[in-house]
C-alpha positions as a LaTeX table, in Angstrom:
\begin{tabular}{lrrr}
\hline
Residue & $x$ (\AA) & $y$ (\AA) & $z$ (\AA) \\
\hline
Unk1 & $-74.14$ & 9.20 & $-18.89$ \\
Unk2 & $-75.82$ & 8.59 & $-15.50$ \\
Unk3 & $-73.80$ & 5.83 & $-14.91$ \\
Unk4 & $-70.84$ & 7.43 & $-15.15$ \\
Unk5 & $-71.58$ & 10.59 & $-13.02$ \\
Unk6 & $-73.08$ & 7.62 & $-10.46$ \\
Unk7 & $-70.92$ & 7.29 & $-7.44$ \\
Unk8 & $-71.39$ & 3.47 & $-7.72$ \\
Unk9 & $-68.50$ & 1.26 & $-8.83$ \\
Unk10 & $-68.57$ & 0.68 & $-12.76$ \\
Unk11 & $-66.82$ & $-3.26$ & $-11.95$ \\
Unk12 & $-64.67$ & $-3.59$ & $-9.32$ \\
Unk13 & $-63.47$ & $-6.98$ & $-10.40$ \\
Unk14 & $-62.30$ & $-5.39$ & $-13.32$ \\
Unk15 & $-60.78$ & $-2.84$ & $-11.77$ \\
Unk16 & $-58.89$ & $-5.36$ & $-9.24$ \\
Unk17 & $-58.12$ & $-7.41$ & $-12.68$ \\
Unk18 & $-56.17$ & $-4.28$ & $-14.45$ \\
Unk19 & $-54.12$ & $-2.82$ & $-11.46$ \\
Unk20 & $-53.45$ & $-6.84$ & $-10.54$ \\
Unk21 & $-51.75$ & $-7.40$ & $-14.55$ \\
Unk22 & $-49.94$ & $-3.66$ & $-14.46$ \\
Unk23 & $-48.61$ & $-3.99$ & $-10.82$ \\
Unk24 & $-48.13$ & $-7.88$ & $-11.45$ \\
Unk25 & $-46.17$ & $-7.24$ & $-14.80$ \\
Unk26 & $-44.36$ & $-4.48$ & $-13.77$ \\
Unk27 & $-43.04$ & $-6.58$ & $-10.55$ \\
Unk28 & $-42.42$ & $-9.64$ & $-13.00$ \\
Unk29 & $-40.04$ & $-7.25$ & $-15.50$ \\
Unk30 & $-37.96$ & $-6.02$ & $-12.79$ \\
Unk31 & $-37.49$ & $-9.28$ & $-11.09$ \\
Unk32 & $-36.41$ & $-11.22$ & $-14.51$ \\
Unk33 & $-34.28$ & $-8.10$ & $-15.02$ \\
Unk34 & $-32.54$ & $-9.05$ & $-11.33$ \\
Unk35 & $-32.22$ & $-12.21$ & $-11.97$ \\
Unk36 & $-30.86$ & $-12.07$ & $-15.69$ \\
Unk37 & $-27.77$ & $-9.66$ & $-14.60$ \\
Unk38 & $-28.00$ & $-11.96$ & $-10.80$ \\
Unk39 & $-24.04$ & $-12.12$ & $-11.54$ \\
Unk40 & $-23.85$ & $-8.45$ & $-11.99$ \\
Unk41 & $-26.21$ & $-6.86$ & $-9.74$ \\
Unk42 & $-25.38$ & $-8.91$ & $-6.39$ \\
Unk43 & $-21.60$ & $-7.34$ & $-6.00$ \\
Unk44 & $-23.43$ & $-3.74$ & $-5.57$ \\
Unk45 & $-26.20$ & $-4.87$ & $-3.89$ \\
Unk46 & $-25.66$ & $-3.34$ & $-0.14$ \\
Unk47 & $-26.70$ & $-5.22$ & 3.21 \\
Unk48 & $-29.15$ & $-2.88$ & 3.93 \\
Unk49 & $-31.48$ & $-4.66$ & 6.38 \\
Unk50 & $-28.03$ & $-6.47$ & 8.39 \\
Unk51 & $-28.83$ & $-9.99$ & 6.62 \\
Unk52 & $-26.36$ & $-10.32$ & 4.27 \\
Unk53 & $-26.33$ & $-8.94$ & 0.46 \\
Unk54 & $-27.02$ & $-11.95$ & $-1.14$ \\
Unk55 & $-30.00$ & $-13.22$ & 1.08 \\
Unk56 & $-31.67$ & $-8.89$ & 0.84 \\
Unk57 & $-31.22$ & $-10.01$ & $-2.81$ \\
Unk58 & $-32.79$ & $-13.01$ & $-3.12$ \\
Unk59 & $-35.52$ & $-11.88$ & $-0.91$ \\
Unk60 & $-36.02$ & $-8.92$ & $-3.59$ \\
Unk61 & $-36.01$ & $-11.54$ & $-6.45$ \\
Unk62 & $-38.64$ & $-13.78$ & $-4.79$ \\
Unk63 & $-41.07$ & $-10.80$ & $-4.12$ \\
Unk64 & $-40.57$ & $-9.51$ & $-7.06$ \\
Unk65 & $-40.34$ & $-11.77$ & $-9.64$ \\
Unk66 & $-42.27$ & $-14.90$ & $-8.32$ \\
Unk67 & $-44.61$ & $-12.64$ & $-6.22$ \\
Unk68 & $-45.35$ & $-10.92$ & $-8.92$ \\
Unk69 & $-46.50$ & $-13.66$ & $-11.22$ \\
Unk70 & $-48.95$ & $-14.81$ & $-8.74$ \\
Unk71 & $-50.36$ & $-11.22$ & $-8.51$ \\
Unk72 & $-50.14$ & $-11.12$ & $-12.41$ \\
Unk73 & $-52.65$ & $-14.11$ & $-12.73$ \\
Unk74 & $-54.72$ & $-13.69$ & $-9.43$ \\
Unk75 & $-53.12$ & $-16.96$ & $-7.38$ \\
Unk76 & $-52.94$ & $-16.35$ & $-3.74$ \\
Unk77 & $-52.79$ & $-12.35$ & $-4.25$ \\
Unk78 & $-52.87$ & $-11.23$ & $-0.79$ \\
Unk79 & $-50.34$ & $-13.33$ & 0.22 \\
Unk80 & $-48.03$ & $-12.73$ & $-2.89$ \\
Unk81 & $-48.84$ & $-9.15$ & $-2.29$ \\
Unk82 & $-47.32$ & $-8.87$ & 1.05 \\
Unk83 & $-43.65$ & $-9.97$ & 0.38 \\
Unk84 & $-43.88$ & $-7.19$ & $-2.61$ \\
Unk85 & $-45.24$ & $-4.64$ & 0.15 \\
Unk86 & $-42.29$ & $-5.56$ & 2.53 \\
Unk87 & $-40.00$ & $-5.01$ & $-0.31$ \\
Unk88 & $-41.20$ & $-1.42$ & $-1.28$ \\
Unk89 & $-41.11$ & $-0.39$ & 2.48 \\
Unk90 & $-37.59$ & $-1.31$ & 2.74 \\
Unk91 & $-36.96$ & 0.56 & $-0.98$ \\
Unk92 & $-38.36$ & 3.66 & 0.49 \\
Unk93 & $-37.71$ & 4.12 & 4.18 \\
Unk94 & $-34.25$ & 2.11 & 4.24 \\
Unk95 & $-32.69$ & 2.25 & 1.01 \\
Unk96 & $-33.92$ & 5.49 & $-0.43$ \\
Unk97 & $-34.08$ & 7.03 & 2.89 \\
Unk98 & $-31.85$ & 9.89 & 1.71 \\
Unk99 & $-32.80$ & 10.33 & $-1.90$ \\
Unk100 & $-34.71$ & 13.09 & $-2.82$ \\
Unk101 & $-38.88$ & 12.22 & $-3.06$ \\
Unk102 & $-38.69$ & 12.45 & $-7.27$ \\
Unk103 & $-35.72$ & 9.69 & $-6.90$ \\
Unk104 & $-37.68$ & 7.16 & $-4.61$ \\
Unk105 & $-41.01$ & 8.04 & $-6.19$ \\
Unk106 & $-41.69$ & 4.34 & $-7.65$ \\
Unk107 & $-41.13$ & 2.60 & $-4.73$ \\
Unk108 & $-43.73$ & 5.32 & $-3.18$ \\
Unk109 & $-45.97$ & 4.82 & $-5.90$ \\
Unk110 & $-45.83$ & 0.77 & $-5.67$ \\
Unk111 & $-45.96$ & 0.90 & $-2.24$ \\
Unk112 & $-49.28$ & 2.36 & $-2.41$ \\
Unk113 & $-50.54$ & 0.29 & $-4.75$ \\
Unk114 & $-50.39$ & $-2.83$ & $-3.39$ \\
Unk115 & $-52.71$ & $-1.75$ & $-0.79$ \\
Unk116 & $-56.05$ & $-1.73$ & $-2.86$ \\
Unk117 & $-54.58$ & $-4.76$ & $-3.65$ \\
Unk118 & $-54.57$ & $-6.28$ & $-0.42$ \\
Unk119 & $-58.04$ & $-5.22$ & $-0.02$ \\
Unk120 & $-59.51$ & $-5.85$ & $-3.43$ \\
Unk121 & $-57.81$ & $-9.26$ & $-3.43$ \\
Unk122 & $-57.84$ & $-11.10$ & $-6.72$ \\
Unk123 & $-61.36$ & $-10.34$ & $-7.97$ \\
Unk124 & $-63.55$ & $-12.67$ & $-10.57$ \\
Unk125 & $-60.79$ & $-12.75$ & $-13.33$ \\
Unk126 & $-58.50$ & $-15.00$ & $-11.78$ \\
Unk127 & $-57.05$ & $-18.26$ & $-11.01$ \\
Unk128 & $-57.95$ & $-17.66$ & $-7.03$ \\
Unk129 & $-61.70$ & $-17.29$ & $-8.48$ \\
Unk130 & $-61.33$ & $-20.15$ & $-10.59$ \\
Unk131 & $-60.12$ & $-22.60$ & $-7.66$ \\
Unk132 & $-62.14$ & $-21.49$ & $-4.96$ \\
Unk133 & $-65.31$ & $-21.01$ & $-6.59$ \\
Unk134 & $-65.21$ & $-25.02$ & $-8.29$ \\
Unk135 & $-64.92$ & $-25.78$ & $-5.08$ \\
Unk136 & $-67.82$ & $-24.10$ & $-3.41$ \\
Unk137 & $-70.00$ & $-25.53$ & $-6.02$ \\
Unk138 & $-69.11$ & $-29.34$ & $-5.57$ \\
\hline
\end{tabular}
């Protein structure tokens, strides 16, 4: 009971390990969902950032669905994260800009998550730890 009422961190590395697979999955699902209906999606896809459709599109499909993944298992996170951040600022200042809050609320909400994930970085539980700690001990 102590513990919890402590102000000291329970496990951060578990903590990073949980908001890496639900951010990471979530990013995954809506990427493979992009690219599964590519054909259908692109034609209403605007050029929102003046750099053509397609290429905005692609772009979203790379941060999203191959960014994700490498958030989703801890490879390279704070790089991965950053494409996924770009993304999410563009969802909510460019093409939400004049949507209501409740309608651009998950681009808010993933926006702001990928910051503790920036900082956190990949934690223990992950392939980053995996690589770079084998190294340090050869």
């Amino acid at each position: 009971m102590k513990r919890l009422l402590s102000t000291q961190s329970l496990n951060t590395d578990f903590a990073a390990l949980l908001l890496r697979l639900i951010v990471g999955a979530m990013f995954v699902r809506y990427g493979y969902t992009k690219f599964e209906a590519y054909d259908t999606i692109l034609p209403m896809f605007g050029d929102i950032i003046g750099i053509g459709a397609k290429l905005s599109f692609n772009l979203v499909i790379f941060a999203e669905l191959f960014c994700g993944f490498l958030v989703l298992i801890g490879l390279v996170t704070r790089y991965a994260i950053v494409p996924i951040f770009i993304t999410m600022i563009v969802a909510f200042f460019i093409a939400h800009a004049n949507d209501a809050f409740d309608v651009k609320i998950a681009a808010f909400l993933y926006l702001a998550l990928c910051l503790p994930i920036f900082i956190l970085g990949s934690g223990k539980y992950s392939i980053d730890s995996l690589i770079f700690n084998r190294k340090r001990d050869e």
